[in-house]
LUMKESE-970914 format. One record per residue (C-alpha): y, x, z; residue number from 1. Coordinates in steps of 0.5 Angstrom, whole numbers, plus 500, padded with zeros to 3 digits. Example, Ala and Ser with C-alpha at 12.3 -4.5 7.8 and 13.67 -1.06 7.14 Angstrom:
! LUMKESE-970914
   y   x   z num
 491 525 516   1
 498 527 514   2
//
This chain:
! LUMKESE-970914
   y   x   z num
 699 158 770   1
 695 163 774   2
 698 162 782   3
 699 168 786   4
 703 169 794   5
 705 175 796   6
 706 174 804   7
 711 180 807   8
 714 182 815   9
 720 184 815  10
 721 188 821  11
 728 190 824  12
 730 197 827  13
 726 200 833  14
 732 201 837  15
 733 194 838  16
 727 195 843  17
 729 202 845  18
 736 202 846  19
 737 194 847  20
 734 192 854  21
 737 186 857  22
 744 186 855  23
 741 183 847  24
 738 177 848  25
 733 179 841  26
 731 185 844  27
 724 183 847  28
 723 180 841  29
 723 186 837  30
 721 191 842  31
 717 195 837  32
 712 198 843  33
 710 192 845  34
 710 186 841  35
 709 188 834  36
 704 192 835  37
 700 186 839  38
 702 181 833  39
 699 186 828  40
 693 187 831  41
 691 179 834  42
 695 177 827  43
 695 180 821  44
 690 185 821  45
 686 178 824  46
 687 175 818  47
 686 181 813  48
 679 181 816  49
 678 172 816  50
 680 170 809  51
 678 172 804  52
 682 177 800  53
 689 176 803  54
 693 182 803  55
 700 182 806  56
 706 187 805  57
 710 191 810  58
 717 190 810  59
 718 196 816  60
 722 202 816  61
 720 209 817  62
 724 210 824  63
 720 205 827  64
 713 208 825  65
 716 215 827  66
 716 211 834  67
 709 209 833  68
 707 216 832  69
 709 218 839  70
 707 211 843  71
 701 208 839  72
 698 214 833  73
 692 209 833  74
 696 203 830  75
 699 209 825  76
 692 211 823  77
 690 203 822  78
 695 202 817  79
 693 208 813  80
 687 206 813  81
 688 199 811  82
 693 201 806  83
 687 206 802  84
 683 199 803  85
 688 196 798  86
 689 190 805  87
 697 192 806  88
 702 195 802  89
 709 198 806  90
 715 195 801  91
 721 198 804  92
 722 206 803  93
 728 206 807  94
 729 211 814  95
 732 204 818  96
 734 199 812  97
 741 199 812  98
 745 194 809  99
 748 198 804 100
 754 197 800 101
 757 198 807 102
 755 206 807 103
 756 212 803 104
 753 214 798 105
 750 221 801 106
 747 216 806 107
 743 211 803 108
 740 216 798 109
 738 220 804 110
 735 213 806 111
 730 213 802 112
 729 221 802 113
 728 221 809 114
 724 215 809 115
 719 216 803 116
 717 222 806 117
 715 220 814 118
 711 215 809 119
 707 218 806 120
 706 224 812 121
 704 218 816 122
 701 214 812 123
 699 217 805 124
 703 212 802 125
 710 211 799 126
 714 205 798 127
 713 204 790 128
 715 197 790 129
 721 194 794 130
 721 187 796 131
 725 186 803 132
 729 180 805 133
 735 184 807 134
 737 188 801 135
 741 194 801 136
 745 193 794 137
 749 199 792 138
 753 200 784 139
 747 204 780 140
 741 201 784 141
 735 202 779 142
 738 209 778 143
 737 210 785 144
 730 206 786 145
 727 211 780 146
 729 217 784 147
 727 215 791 148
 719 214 788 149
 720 206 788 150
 717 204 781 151
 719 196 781 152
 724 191 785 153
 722 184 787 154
 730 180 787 155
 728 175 791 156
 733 174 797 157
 738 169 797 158
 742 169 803 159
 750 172 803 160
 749 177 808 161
 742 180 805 162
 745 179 797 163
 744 174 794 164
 739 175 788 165
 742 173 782 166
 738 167 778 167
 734 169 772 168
 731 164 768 169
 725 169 766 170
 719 171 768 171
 721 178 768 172
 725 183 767 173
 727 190 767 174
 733 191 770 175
 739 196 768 176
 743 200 771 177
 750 203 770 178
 746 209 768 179
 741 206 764 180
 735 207 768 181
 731 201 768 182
 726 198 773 183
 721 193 773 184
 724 186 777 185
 720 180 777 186
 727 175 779 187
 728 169 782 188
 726 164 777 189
 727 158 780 190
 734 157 780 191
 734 150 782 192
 732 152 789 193
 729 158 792 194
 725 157 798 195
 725 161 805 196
 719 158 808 197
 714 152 805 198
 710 146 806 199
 706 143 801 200
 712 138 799 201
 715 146 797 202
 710 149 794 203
 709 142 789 204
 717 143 787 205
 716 151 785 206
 710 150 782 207
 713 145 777 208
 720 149 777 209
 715 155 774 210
 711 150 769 211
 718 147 766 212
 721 155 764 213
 714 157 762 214
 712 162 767 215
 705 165 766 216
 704 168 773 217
 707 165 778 218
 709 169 784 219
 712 166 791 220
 713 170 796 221
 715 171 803 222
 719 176 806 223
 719 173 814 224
 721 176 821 225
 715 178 824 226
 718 173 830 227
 717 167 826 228
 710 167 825 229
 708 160 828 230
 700 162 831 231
 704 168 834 232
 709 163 837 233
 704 158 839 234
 701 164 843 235
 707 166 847 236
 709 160 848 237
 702 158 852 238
 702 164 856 239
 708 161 859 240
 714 164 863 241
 710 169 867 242
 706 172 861 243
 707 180 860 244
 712 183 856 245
 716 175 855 246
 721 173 860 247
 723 166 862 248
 730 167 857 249
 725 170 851 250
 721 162 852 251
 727 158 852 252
 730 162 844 253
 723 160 842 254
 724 153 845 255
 731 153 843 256
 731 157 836 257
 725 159 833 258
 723 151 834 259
 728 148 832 260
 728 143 826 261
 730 148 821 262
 725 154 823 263
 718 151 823 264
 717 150 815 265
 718 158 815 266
 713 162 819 267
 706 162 816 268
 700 160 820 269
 693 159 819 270
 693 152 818 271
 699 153 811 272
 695 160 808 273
 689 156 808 274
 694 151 804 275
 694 156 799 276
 687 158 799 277
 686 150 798 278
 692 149 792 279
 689 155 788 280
 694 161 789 281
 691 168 790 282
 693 173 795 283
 695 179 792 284
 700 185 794 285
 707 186 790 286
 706 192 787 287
 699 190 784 288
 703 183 782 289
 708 187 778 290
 702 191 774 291
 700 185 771 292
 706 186 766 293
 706 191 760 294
 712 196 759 295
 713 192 752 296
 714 186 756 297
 720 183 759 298
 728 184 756 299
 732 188 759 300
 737 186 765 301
 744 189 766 302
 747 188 772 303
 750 192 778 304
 753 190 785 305
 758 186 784 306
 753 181 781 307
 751 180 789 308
 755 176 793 309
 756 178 800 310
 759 175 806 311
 758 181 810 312
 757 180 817 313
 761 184 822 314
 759 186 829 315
 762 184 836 316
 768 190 835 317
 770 187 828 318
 769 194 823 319
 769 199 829 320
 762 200 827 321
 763 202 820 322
 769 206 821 323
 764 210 826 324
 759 211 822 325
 763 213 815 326
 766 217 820 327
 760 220 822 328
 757 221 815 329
 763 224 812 330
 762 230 818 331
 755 231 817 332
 756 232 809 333
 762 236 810 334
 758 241 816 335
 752 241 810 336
 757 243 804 337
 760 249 809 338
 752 250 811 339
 751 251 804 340
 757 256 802 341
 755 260 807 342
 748 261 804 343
 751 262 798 344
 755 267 800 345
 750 271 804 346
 749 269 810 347
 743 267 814 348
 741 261 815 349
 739 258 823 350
 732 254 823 351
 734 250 830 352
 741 249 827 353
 738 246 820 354
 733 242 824 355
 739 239 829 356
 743 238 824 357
 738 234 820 358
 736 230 827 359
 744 228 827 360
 743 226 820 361
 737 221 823 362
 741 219 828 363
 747 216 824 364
 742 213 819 365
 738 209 824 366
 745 207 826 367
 746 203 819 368
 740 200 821 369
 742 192 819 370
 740 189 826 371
 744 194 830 372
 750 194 825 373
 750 187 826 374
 748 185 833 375
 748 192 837 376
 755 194 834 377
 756 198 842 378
 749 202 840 379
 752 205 833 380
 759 206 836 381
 755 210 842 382
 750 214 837 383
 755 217 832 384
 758 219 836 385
 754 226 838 386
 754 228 830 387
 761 227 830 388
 762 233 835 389
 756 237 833 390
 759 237 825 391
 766 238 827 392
 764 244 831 393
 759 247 825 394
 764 247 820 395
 769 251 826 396
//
């Protein structure tokens, strides 16, 4: 049985940083102008360039790196440069990653069309493998990943409110939609247990859980929060309570939270990749690991969204968020539906007013962003409102 890793990062929604100050208590954590910017650059570009080989895949939405086009271009054109090197994959074509079987189904196709287009402008490349740790799950999925550029789907998360992935006893599949597109998906096959995180204990149990089905080629892989990378919080936590941009509050969640018993098996550190260095595993990135795999193999799947259990996460005003984005969503298509009726009947559209208008549509869609949704239910509220108003007085 040949072993490989495929190590992710799982990002977050820029406006956690931007919009959150002091009032969210994970938004220095998150503060993309800073803090992932400098855990990039002294963290996995460092490691890219010390162990051998090692390749890692970046779960952030497209939002964020039209942030760092304004704020950090450098960091930008590192990435593109990486990813032409074969070194990072982005595996995430969302425009905010939403949790998406909450939402419209013009709101999460335009996730992917807003999305995949900033990608490849910014960085040259698309997403064509998706591999997140919070799924955005919607009834024909592989219909819509086909049409969104994506060419093959890791089904590896396993907590309720990011959709459980349902557990396949196979290596790997194609998986079906309602619509009778397929998709190349590598499962999660060990459904014993799933690990979010490893020690060697952890490894050892997977490896034997692999060799019992017959797999081949094993995969594990990670999609980890970018906060939970334990050199870089070893990092912050020796810079003490004074140290730039880290607050005495952000220190004591570390102490608190991210240190606790439950958390330290999760972030990987140099110490557990040279672990799978010395086990025999393989870095390699998610779309090159799918590769491995002809068409003629694998059986196809079918399942939709009501396969995937959920317990969807409501944020401080119960489902007032929802209601405001559903709302603000069904303005913007009413508003583009009239936009197109004129059109059609012969009058001239207005450049500033179709640019305002996509911008409207942005905005509503980062507003659907999971952790936004969730933890800053005040921002979504805030944020739909002004498409609401500029659609209602479009279609007037």
């Amino acid at each position: 049985m040949r072993l490989y890793f495929a190590e992710g990062y799982h990002g977050g929604a820029v406006a956690m940083g931007r919009w959150g100050e002091k009032g969210f208590h994970q938004c220095p954590l998150w503060e993309f102008g800073t803090y992932v910017p400098r855990w990039l650059r002294e963290h996995l570009f460092r490691r890219i360039d010390t162990f051998p080989e090692y390749k890692a895949a970046l779960e952030i939405e497209a939002v964020t790196f039209e942030y760092w086009e304004q704020h950090d271009p450098e960091l930008v054109d590192e990435i593109r440069q990486r990813i032409e090197l074969g070194q990072l994959e982005i595996v995430d074509g969302t425009y905010s990653q939403p949790y998406g079987h909450v939402l419209g189904h013009e709101s999460i196709a335009r996730q992917f069309l807003y999305g995949q287009e900033i990608l490849e402008r910014l960085t040259g490349s698309r997403a064509t493998t998706l591999s997140c740790q919070e799924h955005m799950f919607v009834p024909n999925m592989p219909g819509l990943l086909v049409a969104g550029g994506v060419r093959a789907v890791i089904l590896r998360a396993h907590i309720h409110h990011f959709g459980c992935c349902p557990a396949i006893d196979e290596e790997f599949v194609h998986w079906r939609g309602p619509d009778g597109k397929t998709i190349p998906a590598i499962p999660n096959y060990f459904t014993d247990r799933y690990p979010y995180g490893f020690e060697e204990e952890t490894l050892i149990e997977c490896e034997q859980l692999a060799a019992a089905r017959g797999v081949k080629r094993m995969l594990f892989s990670q999609g980890l929060d970018v906060s939970h990378d334990q050199d870089f919080i070893a990092a912050v936590l020796k810079g003490g309570p004074d140290a730039e941009p880290y607050d005495v509050n952000e220190r004591l969640w570390h102490d608190e939270f991210l240190l606790s018993d439950w958390w330290p098996p999760m972030g990987i550190s140099d110490k557990k990749l040279r672990m799978l260095y010395e086990r025999g595993y393989t870095p390699i990135l998610p779309s090159t690991f799918v590769d491995g795999y002809g068409p003629e193999q694998g059986k196809p799947y079918d399942f939709d969204a009501d396969y995937f259990h959920y317990a969807f996460l409501f944020g401080a005003f119960g489902d007032a968020a929802v209601v405001a984005i559903k709302r603000a969503e069904a303005s913007l298509y009413a508003a583009e539906i009239t936009d197109v009726f004129l059109k059609l009947s012969g009058f001239e559209g207005d450049e500033r007013d179709s640019a305002a208008l996509e911008q409207a549509w942005k905005q509503v869609l980062e507003a659907q962003a999971h952790d936004i949704h969730v933890a800053l239910t005040s921002f979504s509220l805030a944020v739909t409102d002004f498409p609401v108003r500029m659609a209602e007085n479009w279609c007037r």
